[in-house]
C-alpha positions as CSV (number, residue, x, y, z in Angstrom):
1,X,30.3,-26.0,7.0
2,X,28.7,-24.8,3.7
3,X,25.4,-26.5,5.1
4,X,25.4,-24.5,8.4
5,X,26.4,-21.5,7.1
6,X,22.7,-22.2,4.6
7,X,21.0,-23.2,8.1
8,X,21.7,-19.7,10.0
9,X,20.7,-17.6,6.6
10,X,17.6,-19.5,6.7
11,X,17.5,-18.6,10.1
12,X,18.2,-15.0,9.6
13,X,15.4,-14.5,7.0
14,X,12.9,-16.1,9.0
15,X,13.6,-14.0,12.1
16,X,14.0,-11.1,10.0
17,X,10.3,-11.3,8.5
18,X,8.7,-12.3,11.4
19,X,10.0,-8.8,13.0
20,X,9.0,-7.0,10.1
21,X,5.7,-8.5,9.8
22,X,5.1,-7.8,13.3
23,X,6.5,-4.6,13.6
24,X,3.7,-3.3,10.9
25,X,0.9,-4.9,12.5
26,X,2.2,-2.5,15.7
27,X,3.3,0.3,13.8
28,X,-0.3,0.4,12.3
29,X,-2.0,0.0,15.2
30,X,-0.3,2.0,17.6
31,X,1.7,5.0,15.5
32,X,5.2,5.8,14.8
33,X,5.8,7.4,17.9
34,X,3.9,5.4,20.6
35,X,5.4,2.2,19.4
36,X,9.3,0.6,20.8
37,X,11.3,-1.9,20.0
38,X,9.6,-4.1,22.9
39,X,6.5,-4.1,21.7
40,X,7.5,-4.8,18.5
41,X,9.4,-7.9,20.3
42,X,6.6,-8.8,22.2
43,X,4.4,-9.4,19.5
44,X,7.1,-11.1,17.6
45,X,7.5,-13.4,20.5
46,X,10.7,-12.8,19.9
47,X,14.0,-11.6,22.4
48,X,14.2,-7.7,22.5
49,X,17.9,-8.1,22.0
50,X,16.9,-9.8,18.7
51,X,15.1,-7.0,17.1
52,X,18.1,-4.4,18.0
53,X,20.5,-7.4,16.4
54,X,18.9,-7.3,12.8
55,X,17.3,-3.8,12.7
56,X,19.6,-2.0,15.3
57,X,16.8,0.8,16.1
58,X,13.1,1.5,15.7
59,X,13.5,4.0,13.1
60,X,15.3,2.0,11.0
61,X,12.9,-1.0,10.9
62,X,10.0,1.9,10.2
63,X,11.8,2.8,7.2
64,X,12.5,-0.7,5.6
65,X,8.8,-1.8,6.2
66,X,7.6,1.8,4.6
67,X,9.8,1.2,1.7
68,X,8.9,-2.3,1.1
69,X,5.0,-1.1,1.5
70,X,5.2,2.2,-0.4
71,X,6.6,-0.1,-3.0
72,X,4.2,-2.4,-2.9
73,X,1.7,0.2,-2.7
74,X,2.4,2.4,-5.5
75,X,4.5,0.4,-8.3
76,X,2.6,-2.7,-8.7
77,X,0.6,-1.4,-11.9
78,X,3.2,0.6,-13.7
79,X,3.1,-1.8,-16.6
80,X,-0.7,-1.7,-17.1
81,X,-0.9,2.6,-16.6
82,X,2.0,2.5,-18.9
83,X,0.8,0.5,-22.1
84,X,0.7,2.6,-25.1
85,X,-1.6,-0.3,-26.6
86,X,-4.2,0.2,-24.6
87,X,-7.4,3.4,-24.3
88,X,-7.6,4.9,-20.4
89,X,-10.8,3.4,-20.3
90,X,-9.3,-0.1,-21.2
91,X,-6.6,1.4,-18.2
92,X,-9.2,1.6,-15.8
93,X,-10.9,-1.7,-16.5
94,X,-7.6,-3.7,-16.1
95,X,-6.2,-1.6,-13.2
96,X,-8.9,-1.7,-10.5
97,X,-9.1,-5.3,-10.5
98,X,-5.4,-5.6,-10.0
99,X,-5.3,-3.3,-7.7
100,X,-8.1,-4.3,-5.3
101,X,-6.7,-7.8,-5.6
102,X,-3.4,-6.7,-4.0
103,X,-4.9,-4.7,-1.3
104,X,-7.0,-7.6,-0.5
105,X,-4.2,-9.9,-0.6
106,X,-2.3,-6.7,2.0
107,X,-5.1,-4.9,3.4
108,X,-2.9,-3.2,6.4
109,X,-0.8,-1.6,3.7
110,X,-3.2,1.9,2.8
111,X,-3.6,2.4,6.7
112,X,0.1,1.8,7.3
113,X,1.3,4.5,5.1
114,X,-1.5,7.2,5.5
115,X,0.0,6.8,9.1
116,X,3.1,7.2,9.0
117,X,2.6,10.2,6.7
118,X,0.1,12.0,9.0
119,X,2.6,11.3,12.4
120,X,5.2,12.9,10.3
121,X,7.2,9.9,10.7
122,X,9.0,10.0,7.1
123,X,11.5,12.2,7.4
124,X,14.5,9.8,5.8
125,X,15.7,11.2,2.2
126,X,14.9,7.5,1.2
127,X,11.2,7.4,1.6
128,X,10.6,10.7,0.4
129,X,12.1,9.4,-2.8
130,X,10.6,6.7,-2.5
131,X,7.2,8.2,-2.7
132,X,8.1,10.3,-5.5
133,X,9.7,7.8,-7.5
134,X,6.8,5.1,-7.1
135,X,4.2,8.3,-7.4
136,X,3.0,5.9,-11.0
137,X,-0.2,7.7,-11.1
138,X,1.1,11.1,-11.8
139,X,3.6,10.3,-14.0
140,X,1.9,7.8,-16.2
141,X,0.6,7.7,-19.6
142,X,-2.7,6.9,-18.2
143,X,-2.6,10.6,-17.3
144,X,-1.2,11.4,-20.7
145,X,-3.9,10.1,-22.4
146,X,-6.4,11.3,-19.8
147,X,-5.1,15.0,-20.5
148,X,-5.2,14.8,-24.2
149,X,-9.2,13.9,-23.8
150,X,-9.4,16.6,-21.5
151,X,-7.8,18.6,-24.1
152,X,-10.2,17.4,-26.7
153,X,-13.3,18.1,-24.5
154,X,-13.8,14.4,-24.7
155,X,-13.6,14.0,-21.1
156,X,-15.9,15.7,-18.0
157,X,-13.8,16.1,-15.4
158,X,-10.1,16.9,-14.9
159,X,-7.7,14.7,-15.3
160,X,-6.3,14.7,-12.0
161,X,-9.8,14.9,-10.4
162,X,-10.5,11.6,-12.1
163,X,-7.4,9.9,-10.6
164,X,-8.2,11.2,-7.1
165,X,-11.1,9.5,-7.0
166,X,-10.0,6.4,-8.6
167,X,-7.0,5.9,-5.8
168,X,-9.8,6.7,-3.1
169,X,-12.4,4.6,-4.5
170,X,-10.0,2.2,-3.9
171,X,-7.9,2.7,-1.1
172,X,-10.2,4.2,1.3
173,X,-12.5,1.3,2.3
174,X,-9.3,-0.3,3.6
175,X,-7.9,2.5,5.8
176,X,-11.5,2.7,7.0
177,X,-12.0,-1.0,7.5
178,X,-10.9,-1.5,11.0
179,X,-13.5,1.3,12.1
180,X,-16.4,-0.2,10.0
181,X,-15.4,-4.2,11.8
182,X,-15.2,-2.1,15.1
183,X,-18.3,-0.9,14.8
184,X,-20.1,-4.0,14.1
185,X,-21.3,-2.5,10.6
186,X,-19.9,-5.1,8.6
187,X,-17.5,-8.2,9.3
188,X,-14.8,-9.5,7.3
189,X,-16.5,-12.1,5.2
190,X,-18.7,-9.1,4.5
191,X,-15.9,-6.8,3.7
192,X,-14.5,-9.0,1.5
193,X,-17.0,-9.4,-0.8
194,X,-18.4,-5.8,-0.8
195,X,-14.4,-5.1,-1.7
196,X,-15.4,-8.3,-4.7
197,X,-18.3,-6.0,-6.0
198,X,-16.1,-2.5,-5.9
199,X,-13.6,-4.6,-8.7
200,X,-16.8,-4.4,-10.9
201,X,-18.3,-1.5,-10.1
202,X,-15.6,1.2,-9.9
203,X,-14.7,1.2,-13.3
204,X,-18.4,1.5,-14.0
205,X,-18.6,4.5,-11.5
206,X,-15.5,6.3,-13.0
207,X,-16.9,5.9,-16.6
208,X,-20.2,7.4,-15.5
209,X,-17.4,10.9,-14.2
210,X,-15.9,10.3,-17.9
């Protein structure tokens, strides 16, 4: 008994993330609002009626991927922005690394967001607090110390200015990456290794701002 109760749990979770896996590959590509449950089925392979079972509606799916993505996102580098050990330079050059190596690893994850915030699909009180709470930038001592050079005229450009660019530096090339394959400009293997020579060279171009 014990062993098939394991058996359907296993089960479960597999179904489970093969939804959710597809349902942000559709989500992303077609918007919040164009997308249903039966395309998220269909490229699941998966019964419709399965989707409803575990998720019970479209909206509620939406919000456990943007959770799950916004945290991934957004909270992966709270430990590094947050060491009082280390200078915001230091900050920088152990941050965009990590960073770009994440979004590499998840490189749907910028585009996925910055849609469903520009369909005006997060409405729930959970992912607005969400955002806020994994907002790591802004509430950092990175930014702390960042402020205090600012402060000291040790530092040419505003602090907030700085971290702007830093997030778009990084994030940006993703959200646009589907455009640039589209358009023949680049292809993946050339993607990926541009996004290999932005870990060295963004910290070198926010220094320069510095």
């Amino acid at each position: 008994m014990a062993k098939a109760t394991s058996k359907k749990k296993d089960l479960d979770a597999s179904a489970e993330e093969k939804i959710m896996a597809a349902a942000r590959v559709v989500f992303t590509r077609n918007g919040y609002a164009a997308t249903t449950v039966r395309d998220i089925a269909a490229e699941a392979d998966l019964n419709f009626s399965l989707v409803n079972y575990y998720f019970r509606s479209k909206e509620k799916l939406f919000e456990l991927i943007m959770l799950d993505a916004i945290k991934q996102l957004l909270s992966g580098l709270k430990d590094l922005l947050n060491d009082t050990h280390t200078s915001a330079m230091e900050k920088i050059d152990a941050v965009c690394p990590k960073y770009m190596d994440m979004l590499l690893a998840h490189p749907d994850l910028p585009l996925f967001v910055m849609t469903g915030i520009a369909n005006n699909a997060i409405s729930s009180p959970e992912i607005s607090k969400a955002l806020i709470d994994n907002n790591i930038f802004l509430q950092s001592y990175f930014l702390k110390q960042l402020q205090e050079l600012y402060n000291k005229n040790k530092l040419a450009i505003e602090p907030l200015h700085l971290v702007m660019n830093m997030m778009s530096m990084l994030t940006l090339p993703f959200i646009a990456r589907t455009m640039l394959l589209r358009s023949g400009t680049v292809d993946m293997k050339m993607f990926r290794q541009m996004m290999e020579d932005r870990k060295q060279k963004i910290p070198i171009w926010l220094k320069a701002m510095m």
